[in-house]
N, CA, C and O atoms as a MOPAC input file, in Angstrom:
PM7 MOZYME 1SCF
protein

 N    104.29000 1    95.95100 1    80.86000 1
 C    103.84800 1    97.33200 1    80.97400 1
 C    102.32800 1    97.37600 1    80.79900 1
 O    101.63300 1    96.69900 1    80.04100 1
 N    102.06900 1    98.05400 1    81.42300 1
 C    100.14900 1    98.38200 1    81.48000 1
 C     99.86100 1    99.51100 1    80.49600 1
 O    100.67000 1   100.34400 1    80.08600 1
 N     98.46900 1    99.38700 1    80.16400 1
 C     98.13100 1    99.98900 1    79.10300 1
 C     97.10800 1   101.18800 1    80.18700 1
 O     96.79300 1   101.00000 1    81.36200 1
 N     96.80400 1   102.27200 1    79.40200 1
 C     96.41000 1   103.29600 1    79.88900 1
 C     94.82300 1   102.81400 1    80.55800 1
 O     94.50300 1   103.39200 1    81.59500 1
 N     93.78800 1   101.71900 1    79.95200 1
 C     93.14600 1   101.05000 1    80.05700 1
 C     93.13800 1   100.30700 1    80.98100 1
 O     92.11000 1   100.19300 1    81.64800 1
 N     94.35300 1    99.54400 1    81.30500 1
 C     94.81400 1    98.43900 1    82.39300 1
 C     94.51000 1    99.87500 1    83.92800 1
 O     93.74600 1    99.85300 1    84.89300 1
 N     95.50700 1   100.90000 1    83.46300 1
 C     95.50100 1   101.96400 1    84.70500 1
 C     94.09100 1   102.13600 1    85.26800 1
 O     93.72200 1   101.95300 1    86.42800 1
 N     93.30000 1   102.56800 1    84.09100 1
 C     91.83900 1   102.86900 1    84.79100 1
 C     91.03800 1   101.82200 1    85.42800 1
 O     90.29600 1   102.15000 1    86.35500 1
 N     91.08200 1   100.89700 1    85.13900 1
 C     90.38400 1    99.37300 1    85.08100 1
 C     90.90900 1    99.53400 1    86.78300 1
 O     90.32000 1    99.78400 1    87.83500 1
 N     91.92800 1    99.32600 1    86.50900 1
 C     92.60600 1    99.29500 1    88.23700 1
 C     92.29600 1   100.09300 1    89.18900 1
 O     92.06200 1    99.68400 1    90.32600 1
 N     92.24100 1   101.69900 1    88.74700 1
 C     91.76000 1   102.63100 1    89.69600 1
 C     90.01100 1   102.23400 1    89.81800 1
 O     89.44600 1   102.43300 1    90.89300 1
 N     89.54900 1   101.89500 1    89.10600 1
 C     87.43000 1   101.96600 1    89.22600 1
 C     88.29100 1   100.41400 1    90.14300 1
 O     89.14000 1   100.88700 1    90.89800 1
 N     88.27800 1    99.27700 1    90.21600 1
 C     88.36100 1    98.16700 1    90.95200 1
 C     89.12300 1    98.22800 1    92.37700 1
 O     89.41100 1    97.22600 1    93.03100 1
 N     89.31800 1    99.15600 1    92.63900 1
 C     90.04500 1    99.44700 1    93.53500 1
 C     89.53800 1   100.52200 1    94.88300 1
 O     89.87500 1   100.35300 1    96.05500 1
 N     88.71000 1   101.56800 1    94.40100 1
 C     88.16900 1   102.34300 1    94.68300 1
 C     87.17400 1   102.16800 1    96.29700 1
 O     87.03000 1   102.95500 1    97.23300 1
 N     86.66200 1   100.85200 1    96.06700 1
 C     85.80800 1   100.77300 1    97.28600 1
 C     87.18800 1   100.14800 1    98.22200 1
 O     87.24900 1   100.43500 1    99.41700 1
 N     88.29900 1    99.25900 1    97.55800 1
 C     88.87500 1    98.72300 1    98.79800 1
 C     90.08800 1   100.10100 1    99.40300 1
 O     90.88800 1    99.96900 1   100.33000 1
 N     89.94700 1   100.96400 1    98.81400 1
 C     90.85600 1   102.01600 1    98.99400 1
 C     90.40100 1   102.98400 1   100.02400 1
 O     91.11200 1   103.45000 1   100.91300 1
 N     88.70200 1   103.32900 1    99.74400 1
 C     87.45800 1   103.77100 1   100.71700 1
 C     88.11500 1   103.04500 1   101.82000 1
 O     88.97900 1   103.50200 1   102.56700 1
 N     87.45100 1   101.50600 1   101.83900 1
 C     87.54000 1   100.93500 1   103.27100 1
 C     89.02800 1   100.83500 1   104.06600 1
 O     89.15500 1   101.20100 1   105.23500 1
 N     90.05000 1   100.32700 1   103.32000 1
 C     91.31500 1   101.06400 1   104.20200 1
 C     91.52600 1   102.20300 1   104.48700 1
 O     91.74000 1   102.47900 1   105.66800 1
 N     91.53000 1   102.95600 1   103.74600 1
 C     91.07500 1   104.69300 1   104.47500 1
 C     90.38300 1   104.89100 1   105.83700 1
 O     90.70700 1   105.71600 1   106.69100 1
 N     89.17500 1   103.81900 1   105.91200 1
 C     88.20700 1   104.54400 1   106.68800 1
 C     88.74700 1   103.50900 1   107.87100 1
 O     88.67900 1   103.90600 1   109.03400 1
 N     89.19200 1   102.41100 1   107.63900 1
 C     89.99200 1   101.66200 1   108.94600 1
 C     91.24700 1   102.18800 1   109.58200 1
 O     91.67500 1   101.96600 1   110.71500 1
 N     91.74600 1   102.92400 1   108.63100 1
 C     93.12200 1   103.76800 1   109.16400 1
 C     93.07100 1   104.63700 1   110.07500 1
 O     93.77400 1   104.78900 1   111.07400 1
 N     91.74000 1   105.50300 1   109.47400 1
 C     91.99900 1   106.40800 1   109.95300 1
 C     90.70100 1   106.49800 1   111.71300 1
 O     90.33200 1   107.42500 1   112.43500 1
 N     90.51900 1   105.43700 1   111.69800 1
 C     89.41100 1   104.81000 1   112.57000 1
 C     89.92500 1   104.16800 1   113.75900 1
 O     89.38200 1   104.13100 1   114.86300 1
 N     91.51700 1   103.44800 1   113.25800 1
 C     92.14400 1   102.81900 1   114.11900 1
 C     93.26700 1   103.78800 1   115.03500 1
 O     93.82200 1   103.49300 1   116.09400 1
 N     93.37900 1   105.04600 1   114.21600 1
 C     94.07100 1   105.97000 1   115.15600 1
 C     93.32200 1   106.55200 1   116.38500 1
 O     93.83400 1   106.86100 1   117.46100 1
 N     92.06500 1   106.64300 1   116.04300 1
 C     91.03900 1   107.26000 1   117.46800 1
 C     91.09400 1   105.79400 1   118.53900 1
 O     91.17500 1   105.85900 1   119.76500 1
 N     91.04500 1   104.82300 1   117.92700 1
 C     91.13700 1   103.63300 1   118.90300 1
 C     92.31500 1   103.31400 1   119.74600 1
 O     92.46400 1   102.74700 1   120.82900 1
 N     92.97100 1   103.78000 1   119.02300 1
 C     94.36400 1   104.03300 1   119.90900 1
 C     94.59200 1   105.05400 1   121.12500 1
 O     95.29600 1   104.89900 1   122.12300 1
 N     94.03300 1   105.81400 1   120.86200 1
 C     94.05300 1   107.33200 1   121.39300 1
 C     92.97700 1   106.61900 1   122.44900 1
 O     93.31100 1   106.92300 1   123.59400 1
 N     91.84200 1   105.80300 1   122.43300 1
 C     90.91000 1   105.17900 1   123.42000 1
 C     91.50700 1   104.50700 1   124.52300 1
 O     91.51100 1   104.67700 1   125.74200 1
 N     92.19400 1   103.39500 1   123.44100 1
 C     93.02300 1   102.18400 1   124.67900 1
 C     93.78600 1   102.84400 1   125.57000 1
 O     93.60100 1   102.66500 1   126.77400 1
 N     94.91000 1   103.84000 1   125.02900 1
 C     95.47400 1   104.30600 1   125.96400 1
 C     95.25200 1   105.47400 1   126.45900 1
 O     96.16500 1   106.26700 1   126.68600 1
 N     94.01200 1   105.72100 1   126.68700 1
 C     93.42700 1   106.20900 1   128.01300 1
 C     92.56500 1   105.88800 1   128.71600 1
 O     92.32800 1   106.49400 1   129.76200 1
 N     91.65900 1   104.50600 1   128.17100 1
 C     91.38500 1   103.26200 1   129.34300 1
 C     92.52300 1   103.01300 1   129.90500 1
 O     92.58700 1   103.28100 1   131.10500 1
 N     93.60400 1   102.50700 1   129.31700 1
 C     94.96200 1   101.64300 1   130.29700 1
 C     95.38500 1   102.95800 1   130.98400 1
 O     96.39000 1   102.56200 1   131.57500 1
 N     95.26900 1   104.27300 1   131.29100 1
 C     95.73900 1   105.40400 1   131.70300 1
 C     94.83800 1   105.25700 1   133.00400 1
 O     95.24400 1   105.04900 1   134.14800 1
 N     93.16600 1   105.45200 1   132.45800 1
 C     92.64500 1   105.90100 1   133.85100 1
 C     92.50300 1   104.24200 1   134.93200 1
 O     92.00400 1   104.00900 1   136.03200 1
 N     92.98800 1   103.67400 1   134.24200 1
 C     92.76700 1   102.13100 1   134.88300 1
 C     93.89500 1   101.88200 1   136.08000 1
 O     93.80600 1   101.33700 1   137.18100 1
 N     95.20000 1   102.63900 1   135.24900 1
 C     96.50900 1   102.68500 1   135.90700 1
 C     96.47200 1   103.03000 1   137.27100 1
 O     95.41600 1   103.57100 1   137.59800 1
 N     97.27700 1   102.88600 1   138.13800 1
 C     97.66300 1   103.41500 1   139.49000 1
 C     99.44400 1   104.18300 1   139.36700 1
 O    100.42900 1   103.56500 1   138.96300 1
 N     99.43400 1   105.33500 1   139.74000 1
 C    100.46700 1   105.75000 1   140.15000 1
 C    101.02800 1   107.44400 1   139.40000 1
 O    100.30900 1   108.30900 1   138.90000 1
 N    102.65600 1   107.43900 1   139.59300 1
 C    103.21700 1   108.41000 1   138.93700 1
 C    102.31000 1   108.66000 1   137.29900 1
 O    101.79200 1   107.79700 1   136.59100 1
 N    102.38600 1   110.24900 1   137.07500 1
 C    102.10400 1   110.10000 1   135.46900 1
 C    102.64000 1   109.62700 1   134.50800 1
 O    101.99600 1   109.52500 1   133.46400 1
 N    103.70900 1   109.28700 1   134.56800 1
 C    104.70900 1   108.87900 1   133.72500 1
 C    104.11900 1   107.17900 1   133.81500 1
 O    103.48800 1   106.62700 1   132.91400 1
 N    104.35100 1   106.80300 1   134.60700 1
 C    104.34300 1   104.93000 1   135.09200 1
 C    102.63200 1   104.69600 1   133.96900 1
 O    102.43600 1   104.18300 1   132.86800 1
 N    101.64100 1   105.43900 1   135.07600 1
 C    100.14300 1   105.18200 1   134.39700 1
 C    100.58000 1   104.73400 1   132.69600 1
 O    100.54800 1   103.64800 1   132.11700 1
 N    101.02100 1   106.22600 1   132.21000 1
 C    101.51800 1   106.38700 1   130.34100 1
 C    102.21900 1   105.18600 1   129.78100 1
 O    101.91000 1   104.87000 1   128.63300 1
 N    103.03300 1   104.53300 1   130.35500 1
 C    104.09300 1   103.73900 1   129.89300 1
 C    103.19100 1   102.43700 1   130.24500 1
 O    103.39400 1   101.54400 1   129.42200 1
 N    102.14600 1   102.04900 1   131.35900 1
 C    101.38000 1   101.08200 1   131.82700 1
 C    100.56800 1   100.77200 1   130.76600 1
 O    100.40200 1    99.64200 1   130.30400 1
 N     99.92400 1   102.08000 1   130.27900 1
 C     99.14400 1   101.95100 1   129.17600 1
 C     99.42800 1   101.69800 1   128.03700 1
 O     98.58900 1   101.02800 1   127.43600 1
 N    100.43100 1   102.02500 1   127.42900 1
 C    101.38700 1   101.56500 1   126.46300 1
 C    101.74300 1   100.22100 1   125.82200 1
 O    102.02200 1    99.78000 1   124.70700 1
 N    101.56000 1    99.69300 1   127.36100 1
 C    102.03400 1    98.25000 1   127.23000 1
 C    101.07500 1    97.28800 1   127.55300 1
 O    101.19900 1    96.07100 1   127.69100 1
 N     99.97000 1    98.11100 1   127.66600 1
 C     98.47500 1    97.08500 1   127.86500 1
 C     98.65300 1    96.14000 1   126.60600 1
 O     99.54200 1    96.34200 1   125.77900 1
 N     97.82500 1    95.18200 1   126.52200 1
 C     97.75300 1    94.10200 1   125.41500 1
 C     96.57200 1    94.32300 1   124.60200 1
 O     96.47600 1    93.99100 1   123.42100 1
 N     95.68300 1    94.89600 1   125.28900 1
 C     94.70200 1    96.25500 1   124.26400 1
 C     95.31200 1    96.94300 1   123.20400 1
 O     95.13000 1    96.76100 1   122.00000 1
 N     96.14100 1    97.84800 1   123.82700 1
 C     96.95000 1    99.00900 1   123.07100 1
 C     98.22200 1    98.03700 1   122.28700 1
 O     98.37800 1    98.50500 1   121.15900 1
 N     98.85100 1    97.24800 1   122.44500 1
 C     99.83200 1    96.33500 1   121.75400 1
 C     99.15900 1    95.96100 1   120.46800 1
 O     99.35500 1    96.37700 1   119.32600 1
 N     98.39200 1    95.15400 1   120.89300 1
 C     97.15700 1    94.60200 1   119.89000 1
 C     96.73000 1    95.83400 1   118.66700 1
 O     96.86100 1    95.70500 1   117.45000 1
 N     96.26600 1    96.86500 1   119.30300 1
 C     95.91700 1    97.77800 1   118.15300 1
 C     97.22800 1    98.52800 1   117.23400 1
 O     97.31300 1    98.93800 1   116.07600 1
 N     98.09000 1    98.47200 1   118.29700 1
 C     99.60500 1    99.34300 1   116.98000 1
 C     99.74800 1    97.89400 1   115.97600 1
 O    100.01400 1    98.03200 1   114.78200 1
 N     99.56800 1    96.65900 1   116.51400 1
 C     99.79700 1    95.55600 1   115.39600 1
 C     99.09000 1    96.04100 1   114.40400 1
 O     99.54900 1    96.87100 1   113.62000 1
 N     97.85500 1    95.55000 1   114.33800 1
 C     96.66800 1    96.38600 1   113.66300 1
 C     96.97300 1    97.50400 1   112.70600 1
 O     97.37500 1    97.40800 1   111.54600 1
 N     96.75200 1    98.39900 1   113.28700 1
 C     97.52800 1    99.94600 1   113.12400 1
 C     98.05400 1   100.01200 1   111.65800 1
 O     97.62000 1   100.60600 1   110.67100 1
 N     99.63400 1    98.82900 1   111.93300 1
 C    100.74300 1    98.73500 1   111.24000 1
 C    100.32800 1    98.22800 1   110.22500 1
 O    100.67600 1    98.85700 1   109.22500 1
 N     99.63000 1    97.21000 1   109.99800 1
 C     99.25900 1    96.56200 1   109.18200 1
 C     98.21700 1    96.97400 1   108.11200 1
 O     98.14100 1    96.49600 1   106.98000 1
 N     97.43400 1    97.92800 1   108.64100 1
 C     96.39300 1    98.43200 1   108.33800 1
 C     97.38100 1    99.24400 1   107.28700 1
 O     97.48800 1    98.94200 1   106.09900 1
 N     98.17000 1   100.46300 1   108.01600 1
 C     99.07100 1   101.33800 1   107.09900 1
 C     99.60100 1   100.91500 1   106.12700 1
 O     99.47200 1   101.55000 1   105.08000 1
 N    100.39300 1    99.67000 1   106.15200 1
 C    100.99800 1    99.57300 1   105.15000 1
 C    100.08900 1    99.03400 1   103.81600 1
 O    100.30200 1    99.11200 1   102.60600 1
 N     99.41000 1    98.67700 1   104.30100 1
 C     98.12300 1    97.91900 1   102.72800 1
 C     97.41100 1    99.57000 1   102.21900 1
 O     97.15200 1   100.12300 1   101.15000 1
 N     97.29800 1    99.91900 1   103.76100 1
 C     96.35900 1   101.39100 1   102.81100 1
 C     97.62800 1   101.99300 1   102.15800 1
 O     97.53900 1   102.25300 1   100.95800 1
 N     98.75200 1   102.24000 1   102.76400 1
 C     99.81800 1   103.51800 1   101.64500 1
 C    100.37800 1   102.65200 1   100.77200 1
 O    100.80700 1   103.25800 1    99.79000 1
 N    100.61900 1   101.03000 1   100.70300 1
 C    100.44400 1   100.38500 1    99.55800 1
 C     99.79100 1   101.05400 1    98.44700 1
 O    100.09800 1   101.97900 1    97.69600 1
 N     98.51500 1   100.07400 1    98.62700 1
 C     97.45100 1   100.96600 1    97.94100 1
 C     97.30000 1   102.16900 1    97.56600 1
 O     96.61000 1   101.90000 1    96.58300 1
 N     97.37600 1   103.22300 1    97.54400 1
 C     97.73700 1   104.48100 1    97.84600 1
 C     98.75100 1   105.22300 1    96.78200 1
 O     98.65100 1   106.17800 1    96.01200 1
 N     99.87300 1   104.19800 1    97.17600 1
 C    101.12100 1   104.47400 1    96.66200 1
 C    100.83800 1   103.50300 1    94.81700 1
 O    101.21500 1   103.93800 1    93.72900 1
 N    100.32700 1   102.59600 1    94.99500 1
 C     99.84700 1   102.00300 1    93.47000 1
 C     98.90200 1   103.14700 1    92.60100 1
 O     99.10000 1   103.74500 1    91.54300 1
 N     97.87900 1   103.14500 1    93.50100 1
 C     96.97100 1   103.98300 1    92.30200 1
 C     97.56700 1   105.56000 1    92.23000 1
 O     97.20000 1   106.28800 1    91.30800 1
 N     98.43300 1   106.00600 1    93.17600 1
 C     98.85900 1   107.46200 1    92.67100 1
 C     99.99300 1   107.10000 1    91.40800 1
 O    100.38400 1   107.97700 1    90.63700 1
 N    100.45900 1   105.64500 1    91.33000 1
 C    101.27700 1   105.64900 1    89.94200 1
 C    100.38500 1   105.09700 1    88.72800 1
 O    100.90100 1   105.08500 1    87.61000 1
 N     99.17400 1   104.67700 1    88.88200 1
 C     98.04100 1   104.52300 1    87.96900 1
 C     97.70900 1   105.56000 1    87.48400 1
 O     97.73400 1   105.75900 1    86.27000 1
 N     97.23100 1   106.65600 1    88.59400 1
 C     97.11200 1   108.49800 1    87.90500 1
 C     97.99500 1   108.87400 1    86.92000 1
 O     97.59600 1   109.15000 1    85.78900 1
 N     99.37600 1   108.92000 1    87.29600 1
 C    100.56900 1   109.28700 1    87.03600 1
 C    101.02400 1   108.58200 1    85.58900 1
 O    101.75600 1   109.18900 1    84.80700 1
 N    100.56700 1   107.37000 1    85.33700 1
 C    100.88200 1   107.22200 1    84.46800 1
 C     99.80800 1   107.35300 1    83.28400 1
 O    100.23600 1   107.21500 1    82.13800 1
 N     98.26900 1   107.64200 1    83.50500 1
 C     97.26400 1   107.79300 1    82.65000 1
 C     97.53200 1   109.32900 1    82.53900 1
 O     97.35600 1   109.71700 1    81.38400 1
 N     97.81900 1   110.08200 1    83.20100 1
 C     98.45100 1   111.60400 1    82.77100 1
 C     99.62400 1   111.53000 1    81.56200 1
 O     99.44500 1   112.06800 1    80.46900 1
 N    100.92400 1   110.74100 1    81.93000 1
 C    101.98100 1   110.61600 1    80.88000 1
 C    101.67200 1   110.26400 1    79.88000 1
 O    102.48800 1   110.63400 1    79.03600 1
 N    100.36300 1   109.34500 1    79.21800 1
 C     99.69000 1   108.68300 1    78.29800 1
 C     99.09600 1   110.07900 1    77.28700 1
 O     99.23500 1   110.24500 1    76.07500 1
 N     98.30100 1   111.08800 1    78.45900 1
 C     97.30900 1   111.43500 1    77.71100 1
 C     98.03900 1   112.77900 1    77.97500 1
 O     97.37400 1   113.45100 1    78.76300 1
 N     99.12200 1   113.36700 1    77.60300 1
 C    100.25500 1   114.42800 1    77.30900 1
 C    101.17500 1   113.84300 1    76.51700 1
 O    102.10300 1   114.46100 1    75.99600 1
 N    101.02400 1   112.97100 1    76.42500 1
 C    102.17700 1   112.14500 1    75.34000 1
 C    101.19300 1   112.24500 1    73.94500 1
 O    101.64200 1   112.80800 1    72.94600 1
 N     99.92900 1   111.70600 1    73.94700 1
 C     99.10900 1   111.71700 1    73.20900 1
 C     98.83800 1   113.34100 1    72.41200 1
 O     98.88300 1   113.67200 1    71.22800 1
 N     98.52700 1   114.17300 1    73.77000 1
 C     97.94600 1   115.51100 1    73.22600 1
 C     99.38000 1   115.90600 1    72.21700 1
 O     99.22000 1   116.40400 1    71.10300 1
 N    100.23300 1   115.72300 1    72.56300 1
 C    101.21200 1   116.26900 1    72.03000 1
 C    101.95300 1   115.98500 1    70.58100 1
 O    102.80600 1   116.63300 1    69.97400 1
 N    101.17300 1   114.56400 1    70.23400 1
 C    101.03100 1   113.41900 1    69.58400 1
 C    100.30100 1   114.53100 1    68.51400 1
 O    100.66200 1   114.90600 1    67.39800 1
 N     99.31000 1   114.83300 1    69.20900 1
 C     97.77800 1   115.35100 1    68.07300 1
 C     98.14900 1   116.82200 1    67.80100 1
 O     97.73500 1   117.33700 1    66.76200 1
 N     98.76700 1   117.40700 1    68.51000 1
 C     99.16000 1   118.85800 1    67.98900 1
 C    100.60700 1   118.81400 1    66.91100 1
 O    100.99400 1   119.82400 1    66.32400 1
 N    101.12200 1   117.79300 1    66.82000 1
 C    102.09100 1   117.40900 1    66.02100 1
 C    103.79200 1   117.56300 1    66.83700 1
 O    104.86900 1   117.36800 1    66.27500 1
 N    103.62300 1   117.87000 1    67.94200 1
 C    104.66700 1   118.27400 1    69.23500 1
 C    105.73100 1   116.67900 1    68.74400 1
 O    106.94100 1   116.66700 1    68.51800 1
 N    105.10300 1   115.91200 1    68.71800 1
 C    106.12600 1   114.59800 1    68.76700 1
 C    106.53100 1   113.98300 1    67.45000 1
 O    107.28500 1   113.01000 1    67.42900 1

């Protein structure tokens, strides 16, 4: 079990790599939205065919890999330090409650 100390330590060390997956996440969705409409206007044909052409470019393949990967480390991440918050809150209401004589 981590100490309320361990929590913060973790959230300040964490902070810039949490920034930079953030800012790749949400960086890699406009790139997506790019590829497949290079592979769109590149396409020949029905609208439907062009969409599905583009889809399956190795551009646009390449970036949902990406994408995926990217997501899951950032809501990883994400998902850790919102239970770092969560638990330096339970600490310091456990405490207050401690000091008003509640416990």
């Amino acid at each position: 079990m981590t100490t309320p100390d361990d929590d913060l330590k973790f959230l300040a060390e964490t902070d810039v790599e949490f920034g930079r997956l953030k800012g790749l996440y949400k960086a890699l969705e406009f790139r997506l939205k790019i590829a497949e409409a290079r592979g769109f206007v590149d396409a020949e044909g029905a609208q439907e065919l062009r969409k599905a052409i583009a889809r399956t470019s190795s551009d646009y393949c390449h970036l949902v890999q990406v994408f995926n990967e990217t997501s899951i480390e950032f809501h990883t991440l994400e998902a850790q330090r919102f239970t770092a918050v969560n638990k330096i809150e339970v600490w310091r209401s456990v405490n207050a409650s401690r000091n008003r004589g509640n416990i």
